[in-house]
N, C-alpha and C positions, 0 to 999 in steps of 0.2 A: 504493500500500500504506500503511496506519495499522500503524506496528509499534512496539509499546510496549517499556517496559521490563520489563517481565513473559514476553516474548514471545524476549527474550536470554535472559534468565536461565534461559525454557524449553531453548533451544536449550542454552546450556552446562554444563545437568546433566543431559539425557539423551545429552550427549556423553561426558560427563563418567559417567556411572553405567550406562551400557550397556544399558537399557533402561526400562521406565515407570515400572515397581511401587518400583522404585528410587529414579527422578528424582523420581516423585511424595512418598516421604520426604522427599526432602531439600528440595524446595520445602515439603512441609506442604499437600499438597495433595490430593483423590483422586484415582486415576487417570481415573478418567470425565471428572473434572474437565479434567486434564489432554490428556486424548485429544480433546477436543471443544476445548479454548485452541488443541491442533496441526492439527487440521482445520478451523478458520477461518482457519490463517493458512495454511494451505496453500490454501485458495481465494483469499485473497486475490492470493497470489503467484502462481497459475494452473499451479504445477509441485510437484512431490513434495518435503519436505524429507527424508526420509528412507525407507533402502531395507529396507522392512517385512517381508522374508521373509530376514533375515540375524539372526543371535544372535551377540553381542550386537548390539542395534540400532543401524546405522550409518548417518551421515547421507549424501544424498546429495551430490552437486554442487553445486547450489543449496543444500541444506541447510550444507555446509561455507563457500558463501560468506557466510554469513548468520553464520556460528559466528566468524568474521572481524573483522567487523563487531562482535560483540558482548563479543570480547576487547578490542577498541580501546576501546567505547564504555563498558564495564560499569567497567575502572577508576577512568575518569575521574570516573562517576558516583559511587561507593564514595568517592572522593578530597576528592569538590566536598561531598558529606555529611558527612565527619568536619570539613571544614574548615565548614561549618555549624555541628556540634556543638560545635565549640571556638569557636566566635562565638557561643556561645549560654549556654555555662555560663563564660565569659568567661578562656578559656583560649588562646585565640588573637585575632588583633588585627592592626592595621597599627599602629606610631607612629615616625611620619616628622617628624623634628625640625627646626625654625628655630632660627638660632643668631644674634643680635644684637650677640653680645661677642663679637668676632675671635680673641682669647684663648682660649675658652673650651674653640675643641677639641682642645686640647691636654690642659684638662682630665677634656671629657666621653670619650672614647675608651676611659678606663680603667672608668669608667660602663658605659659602652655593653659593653664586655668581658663584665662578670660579671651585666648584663641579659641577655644573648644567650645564657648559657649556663641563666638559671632561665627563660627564658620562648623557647627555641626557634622556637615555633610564633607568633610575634608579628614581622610583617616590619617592619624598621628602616631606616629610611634620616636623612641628614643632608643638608639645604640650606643652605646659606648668607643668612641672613635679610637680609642688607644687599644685597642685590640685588635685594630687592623687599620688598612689604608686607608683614609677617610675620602682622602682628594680625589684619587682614582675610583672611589667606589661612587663619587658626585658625579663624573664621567660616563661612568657604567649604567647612571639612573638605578644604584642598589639603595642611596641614599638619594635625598631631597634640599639638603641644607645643612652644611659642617658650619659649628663654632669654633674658631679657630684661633691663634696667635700671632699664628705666620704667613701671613700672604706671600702667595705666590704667584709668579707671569706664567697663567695657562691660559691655551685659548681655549674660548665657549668656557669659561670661569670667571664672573664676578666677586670681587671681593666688596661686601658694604661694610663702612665701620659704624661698630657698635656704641663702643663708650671706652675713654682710658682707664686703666688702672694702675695702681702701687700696689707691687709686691711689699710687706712690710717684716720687719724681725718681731717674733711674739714668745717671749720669756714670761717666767714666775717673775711678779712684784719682787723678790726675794732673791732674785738672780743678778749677780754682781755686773753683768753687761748692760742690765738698764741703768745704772748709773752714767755711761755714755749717753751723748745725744743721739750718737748715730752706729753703726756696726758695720766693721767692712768682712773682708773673705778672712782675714787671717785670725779675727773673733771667731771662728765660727771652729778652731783646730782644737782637737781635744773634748768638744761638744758631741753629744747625741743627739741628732738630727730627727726628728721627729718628721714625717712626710705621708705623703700619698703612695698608693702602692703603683708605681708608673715608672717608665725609666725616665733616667736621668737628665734625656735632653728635652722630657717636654715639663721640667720642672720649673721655675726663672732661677730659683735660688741657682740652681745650678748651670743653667745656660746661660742668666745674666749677671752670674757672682762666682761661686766656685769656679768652674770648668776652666774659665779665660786665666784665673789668676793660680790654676793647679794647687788649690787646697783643699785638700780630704777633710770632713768634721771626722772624728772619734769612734763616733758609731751611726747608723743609719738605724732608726724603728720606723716600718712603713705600720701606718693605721690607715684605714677605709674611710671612715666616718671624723666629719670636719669637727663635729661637738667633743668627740673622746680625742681626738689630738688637744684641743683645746683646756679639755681638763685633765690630759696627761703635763700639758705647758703650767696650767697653776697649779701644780702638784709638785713641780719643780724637777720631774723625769726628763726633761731634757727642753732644746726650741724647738721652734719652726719660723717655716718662711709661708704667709699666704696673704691669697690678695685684701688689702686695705678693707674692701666693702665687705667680703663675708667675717671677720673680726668685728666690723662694726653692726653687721647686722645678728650675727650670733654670739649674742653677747650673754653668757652665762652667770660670770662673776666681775668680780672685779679684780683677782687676785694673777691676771695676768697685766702685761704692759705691751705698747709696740711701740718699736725706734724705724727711724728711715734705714732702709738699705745705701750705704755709704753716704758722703756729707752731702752731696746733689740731689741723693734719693733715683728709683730707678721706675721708671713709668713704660706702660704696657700698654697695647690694645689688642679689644678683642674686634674679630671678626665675625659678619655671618657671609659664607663662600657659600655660593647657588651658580645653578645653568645659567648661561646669561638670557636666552631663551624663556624662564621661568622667571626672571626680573618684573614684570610687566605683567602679572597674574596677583590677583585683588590678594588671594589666601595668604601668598611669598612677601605680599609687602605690608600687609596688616601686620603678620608676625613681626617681620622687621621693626617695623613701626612701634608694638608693644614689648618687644624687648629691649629698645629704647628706653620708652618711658620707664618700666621697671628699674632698671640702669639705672637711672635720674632718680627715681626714691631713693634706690640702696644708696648713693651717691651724695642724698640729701638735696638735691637741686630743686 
């Protein structure tokens, strides 16, 4: 049997309207039109769909299993079209995030809250970009949108900026380097480095302090979680290095302190890298836009 879609929708509005003169309304169809679609497909199937000497006109056996079939089949279709429509007038969308800053989703979360609620119909998801290639994965469309540090010159990649930051030094009240105003790489020998669990270069402390001036801290403790670093530092178990805004935004006690990174201080940005293609889509720039503004609270602005 060839059974179209035209050939359900026969079936569930003269189910539906109880006989021709009817269904053919509601398709928009004639009935000639109509009686001749049902008697091809009743040859096709070799058995009656419906039992022609009853008022209203009811389907038979065969006719009811077919009416089955096209309740299953007919939502789906209606479903997978709207969700076309909204891929098309740019109302709906996938954007599935890479995140490069370990930090960050702390802060994108509150982001992603009030994206979810203007753009429903756009599926979100969050990856963790340090477990694999994030830039190449924006290329490949595995990803939607990396948060990032490092721009980079790729084609078909834009990079938008975010907001800056200051990576900052955060010891115990009680730790003899707050005394300084400020802390370079050579405070840091002899220390227990408290940290993210990530390598090395997508650290700042370490790509914007150690690494250049080749000093090792003492000991390395990687922790997951930004609050138990935090109260491993006012506990006096060792420092760390993290960015300015989530210190002032997760602010537990008071029993820690934070000094600038060297007497300059050392300042960052972050990115968000998208298709450039995908720049100029309502969803990609809302986000944008809202991750801004969050920025700008943690930031106090």
């Amino acid at each position: 049997m060839h059974i179209e879609f035209r050939h359900l929708r026969t079936i569930k509005a003269i189910h539906q309207a109880g006989g021709l003169a009817r269904a053919a309304d509601q398709l928009n169809i004639t009935q000639s039109a109509l009686s001749h679609q049902i008697k091809g497909l009743e040859d096709q199937a070799g058995v009656e769909l419906f039992v022609r000497r009853s008022k209203p006109m009811k389907l038979s056996p065969a006719g009811l299993r077919l009416l089955r079939l096209a309740e299953q089949v007919l939502p789906q279709v209606e479903a997978l079209q709207e969700e076309f429509s909204g891929l098309r007038d740019g109302s709906a969308g996938r954007m599935h995030i890479a995140i490069e800053c370990h930090a960050c989703f702390e802060w994108l979360f509150p982001v992603l809250e009030r994206f979810r609620k203007s753009w429903p119909d756009v599926d979100v998801d969050i990856r963790p970009g340090l477990a694999f290639d994030a830039l190449p994965a924006l290329l490949k469309e595995e990803v939607d949108l990396v948060v990032s540090s490092d721009p980079e010159d790729i084609p078909g990649v834009t990079f938008t900026e975010l907001f800056d930051y200051q990576p900052v030094f955060v010891a115990s009240s009680q730790h003899p380097l707050t005394d300084k105003p400020y802390v370079e790489a050579e405070d840091f020998r002899g220390q227990t480095l408290i940290s993210y669990p990530v390598e090395r270069s997508r650290l700042d402390v370490f790509s914007q302090l150690l690494t250049p001036a080749k000093v090792e801290p003492g000991a390395i403790r990687q922790v997951e979680l930004t609050a138990v670093i935090l109260l491993l530092v006012a506990s006096n178990r060792g420092v760390a290095v993290l960015p300015d805004w989530v210190v002032r935004e997760v602010k537990y006690n008071s029993d820690y302190v934070t000094r600038p990174l060297t007497q300059r201080g050392i300042t960052r940005r972050l990115y968000a890298a998208t298709r450039s293609d995908d720049v100029g889509k309502g969803y990609v720039t809302d986000l944008i836009a809202f991750a801004k503004a969050e920025a700008g609270r943690l930031q106090g602005l």
